[in-house]
N, C-alpha and C positions, 0 to 999 in steps of 0.2 A: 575868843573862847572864854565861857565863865570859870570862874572859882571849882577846885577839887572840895565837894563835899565830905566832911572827917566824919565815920562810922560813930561817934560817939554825938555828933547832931540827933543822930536817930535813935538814942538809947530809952529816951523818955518814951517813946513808942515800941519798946522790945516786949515781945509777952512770951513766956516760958509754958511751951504746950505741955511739959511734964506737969506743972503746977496747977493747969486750972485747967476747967472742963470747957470744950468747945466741941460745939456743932455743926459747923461748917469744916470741908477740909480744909490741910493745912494751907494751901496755895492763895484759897479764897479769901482766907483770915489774910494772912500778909501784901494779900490786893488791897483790903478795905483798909490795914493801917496806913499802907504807902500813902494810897490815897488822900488820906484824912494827914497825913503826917505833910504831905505836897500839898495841900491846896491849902493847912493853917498858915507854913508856915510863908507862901505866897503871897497870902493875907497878910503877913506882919512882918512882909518885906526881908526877913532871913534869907532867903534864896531868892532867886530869879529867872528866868528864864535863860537857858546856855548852860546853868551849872550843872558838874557832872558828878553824878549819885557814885557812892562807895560802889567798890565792886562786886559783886554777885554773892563771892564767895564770901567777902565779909559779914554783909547782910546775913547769911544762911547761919554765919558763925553768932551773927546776934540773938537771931529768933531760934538756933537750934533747933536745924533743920537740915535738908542737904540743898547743895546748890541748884540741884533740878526742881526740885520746889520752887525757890526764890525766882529760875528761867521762868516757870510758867505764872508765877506773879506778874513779873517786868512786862512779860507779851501781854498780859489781858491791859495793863494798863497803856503799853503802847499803844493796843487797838483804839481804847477810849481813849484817846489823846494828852495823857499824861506824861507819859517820855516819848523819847526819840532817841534811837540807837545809833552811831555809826561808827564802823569800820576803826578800828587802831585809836578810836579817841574815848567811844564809854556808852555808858546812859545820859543821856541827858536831860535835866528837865526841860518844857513845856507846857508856856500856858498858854491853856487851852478856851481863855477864854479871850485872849489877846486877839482881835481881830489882823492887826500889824504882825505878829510870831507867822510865819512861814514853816511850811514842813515838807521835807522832801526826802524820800527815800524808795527804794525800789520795793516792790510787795512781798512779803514774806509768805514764807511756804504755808505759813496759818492767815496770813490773810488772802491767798489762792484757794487755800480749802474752804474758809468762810462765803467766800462767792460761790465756789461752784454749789455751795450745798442750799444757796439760797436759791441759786438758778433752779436746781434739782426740785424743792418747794413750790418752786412757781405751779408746776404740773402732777403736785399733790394736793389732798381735800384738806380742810380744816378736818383735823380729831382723828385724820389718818396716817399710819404708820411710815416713817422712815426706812429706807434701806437699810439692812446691819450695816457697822462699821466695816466690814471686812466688803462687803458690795460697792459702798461706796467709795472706797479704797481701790477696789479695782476699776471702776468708771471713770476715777478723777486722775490715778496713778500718782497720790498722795498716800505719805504710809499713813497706818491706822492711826497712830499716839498722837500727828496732827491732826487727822480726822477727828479724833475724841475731843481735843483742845479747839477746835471749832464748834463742835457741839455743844461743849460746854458752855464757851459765848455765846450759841445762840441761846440755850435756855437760861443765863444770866439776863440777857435781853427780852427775855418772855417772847421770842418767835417759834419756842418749840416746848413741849412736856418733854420731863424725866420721867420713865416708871423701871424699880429694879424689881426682875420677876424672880424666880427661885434659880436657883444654886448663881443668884448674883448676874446673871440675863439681863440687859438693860435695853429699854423699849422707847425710842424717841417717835415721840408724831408733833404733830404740826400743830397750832398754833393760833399765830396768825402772822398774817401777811403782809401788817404793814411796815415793810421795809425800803417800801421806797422802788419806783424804776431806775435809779443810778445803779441801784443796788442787784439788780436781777438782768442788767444788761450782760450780754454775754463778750465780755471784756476780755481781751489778751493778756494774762501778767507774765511779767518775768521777775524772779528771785534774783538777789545780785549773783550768786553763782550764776546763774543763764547769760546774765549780760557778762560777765566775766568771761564766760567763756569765748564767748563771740569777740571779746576784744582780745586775749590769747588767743584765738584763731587766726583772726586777720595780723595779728604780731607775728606768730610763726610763719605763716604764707608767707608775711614780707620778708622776715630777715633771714628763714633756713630754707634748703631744699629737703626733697626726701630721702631720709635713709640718715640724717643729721643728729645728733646730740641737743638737746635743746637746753635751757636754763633750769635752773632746780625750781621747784614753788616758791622756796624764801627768797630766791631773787624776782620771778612775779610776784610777790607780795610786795613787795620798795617800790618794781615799777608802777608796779597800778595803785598802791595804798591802800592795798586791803589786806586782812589777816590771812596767814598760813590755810588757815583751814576754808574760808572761803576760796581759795585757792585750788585746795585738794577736789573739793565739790566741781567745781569747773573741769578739772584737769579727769575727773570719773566720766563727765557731762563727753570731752572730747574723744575718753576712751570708748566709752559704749557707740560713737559715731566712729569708730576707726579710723583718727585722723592720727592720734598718739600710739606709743605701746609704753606706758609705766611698767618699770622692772626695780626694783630691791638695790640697797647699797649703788656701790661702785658703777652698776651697768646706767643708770639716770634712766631720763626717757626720752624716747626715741620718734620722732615725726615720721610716718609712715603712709601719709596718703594726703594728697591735696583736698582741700577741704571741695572743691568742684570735682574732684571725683569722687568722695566719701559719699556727697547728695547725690548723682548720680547713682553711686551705687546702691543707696537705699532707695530711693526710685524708682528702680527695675525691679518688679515683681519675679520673673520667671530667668532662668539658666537661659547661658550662652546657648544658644541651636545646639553647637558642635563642640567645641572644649573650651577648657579655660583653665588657663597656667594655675597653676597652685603658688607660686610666687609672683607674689606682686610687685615684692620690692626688693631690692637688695638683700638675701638673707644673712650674708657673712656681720651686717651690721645690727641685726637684733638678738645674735644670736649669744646666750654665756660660752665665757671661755672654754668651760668644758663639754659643753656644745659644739665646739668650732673643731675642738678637740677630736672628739667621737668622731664627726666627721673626716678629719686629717688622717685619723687612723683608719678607718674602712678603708680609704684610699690607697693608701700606703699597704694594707694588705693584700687587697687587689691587684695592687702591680708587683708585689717584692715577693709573695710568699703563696701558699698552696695549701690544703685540707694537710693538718698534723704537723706542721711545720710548728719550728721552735724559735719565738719574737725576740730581738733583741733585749737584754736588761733595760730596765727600767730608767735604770742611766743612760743608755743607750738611745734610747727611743725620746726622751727630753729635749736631748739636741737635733734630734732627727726631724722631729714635730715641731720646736720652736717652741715649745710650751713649758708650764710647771707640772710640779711632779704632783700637784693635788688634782688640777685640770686631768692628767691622766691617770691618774687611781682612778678615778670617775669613768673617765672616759672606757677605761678596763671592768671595771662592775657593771655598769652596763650593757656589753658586748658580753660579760659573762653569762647576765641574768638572762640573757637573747641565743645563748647556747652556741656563739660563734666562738667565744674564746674560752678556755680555763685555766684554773692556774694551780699552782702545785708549790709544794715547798722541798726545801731538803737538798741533795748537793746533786740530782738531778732534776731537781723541781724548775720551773718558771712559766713564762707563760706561752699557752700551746692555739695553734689554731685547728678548730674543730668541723667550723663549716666557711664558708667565702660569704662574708656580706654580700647584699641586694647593692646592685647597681644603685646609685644614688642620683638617678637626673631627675629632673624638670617631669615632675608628673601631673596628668589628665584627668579632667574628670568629663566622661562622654554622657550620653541619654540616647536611647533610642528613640528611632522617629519612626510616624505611621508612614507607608510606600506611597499611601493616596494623596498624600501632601507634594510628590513629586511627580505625577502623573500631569 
């Protein structure tokens, strides 16, 4: 690994946008320094190829600016071959004209928006208008802010017109088209959260079953060597496929569905014929305490007590339930706001039953069927 770059290499190239007047935004201005500042100083051998640029936040504290600025600098110069990012080590330089320098990294969610939007061109005219950002954001299922940051690359590349109309309306068309056929193939990417995920997936398969406690994120981040937050992206990816259930503090997260039956289940377009259990999995083990709580209590009302009967003290009932006394204040506000229980204060006050909880089993969900289907 090369040399950590000292934020004060780059001061000879610092510009104070309070002090001077520019017309380019702020992003673009701090593309064309890095630029200029990487390729002199390439030229006269100060850096090299492997070294790793200040950090983001420094940067931004140089040029006086915010750190999201300086992010969409670093990407537009990733794209042209200037750095290379990776996982838990930094920016890195790259040159870019080193035939020998190698580059390898997974495709980033702007460079996934950058393809589809060129595929999307292939089957537009020259001088004709682009889809809004928000259309094309629904087609690619890329959010809009990278959609914009690809756009903007392509009209830095001269493959598309800017026009802003009134109240600030911006109007992208086309261009031209020579991008190349690598470039408008319709290629598969994956972001490193996607491959993340998929190797969190097949890790969970092997080592938990379902209904299991799984590892926090910062222990997948060690095993796999990638950041926290690449992490979280994956671990959203597993949740939207119902393999996981992420929950808050103390509860972790909970593996809830084989990954061969998650695809399955997205798969099946249409309902069971005839029913289909509302529990999948084990509920006692996704459930919060004072969740499990609520439940214990129904129960116990159910068999011990009657419409207007008077619950044991609250002390009482702690040891009764096996639980704490917050789990059941809970568990009591809820069965109040449900109009099952109330409570009272005073030296005949406590707490009273009002009406008998709903049976709690294993519930169905039917469809009716046409007759002619059994004929």
């Amino acid at each position: 690994m090369g040399r950590k770059i000292h934020i004060a290499e780059l001061s000879e190239y610092s510009f104070d946008f309070n002090q001077n007047d520019y017309f380019l935004p702020k992003d673009k201005m701090i593309l064309n320094l890095l630029i200029s500042w990487v390729r002199d100083n390439l030229e006269n051998k100060k850096i090299s190829a492997g070294d790793i640029m200040p950090s983001k936040s420094e940067i931004a504290k140089l040029f006086r600016v915010s750190t999201s600025t300086v992010q969409n600098a670093v990407r537009y110069a990733e794209d042209m071959g200037y750095f290379e990012s990776k996982q838990c080590k930094g920016t890195m330089i790259r040159d870019r004209n080193s035939s020998k320098e190698t580059f390898q990294k997974m495709s980033s969610k702007l460079q996934v928006a950058y393809s589809r939007i060129i595929k999307l061109m292939t089957r537009i005219e020259i001088s004709k208008p682009l889809p809004s950002v928000k259309e094309i954001s629904e087609k690619t299922g890329i959010s809009k802010n990278t959609i914009r940051l690809a756009l903007e690359n392509l009209v830095r590349n001269n493959f598309i017109k800017k026009r802003v109309l009134k109240k600030n309306n911006i109007v992208y068309t086309v261009n031209n088209k020579d991008f190349g056929e690598e470039n408008a193939q319709n290629v598969v990417h994956k972001t490193l959260s996607q491959k993340l995920s998929t190797d969190i997936r097949k890790y969970v398969a092997t080592n938990y079953k379902v209904g299991d406690k799984i590892l926090k994120n910062e222990d997948f981040a060690r095993i796999f060597n990638v950041s926290v937050r690449t992490v979280n992206d994956a671990m959203k990816i597993l949740s939207k496929e119902g393999i996981i259930l992420s929950r808050r503090g103390q509860y972790g997260t909970i593996y809830i569905m084989e990954p061969i039956a998650a695809q399955n289940r997205k798969n099946k377009n249409d309902k069971n014929m005839f029913m289909t259990s509302s529990h999948t999995i084990k509920q006692e083990n996704i459930l919060y305490n004072w969740q499990k709580t609520l439940n214990d209590l129904k129960k116990y009302i159910s068999k011990n007590h009657e419409a207007g009967d008077k619950l044991p003290p609250i002390s009482e009932l702690i040891k009764i339930l096996n639980t704490s006394i917050n789990s059941l204040r809970k568990a009591v506000s809820v069965l109040s706001e449900e109009g099952i229980l109330h409570t009272s204060r005073g030296k005949y006050g406590g707490i009273f039953v009002n009406d008998m909880p709903e049976d709690d089993k294993e519930s169905y969900s039917w469809i009716a069927l046409n007759p002619k289907y059994f004929n």
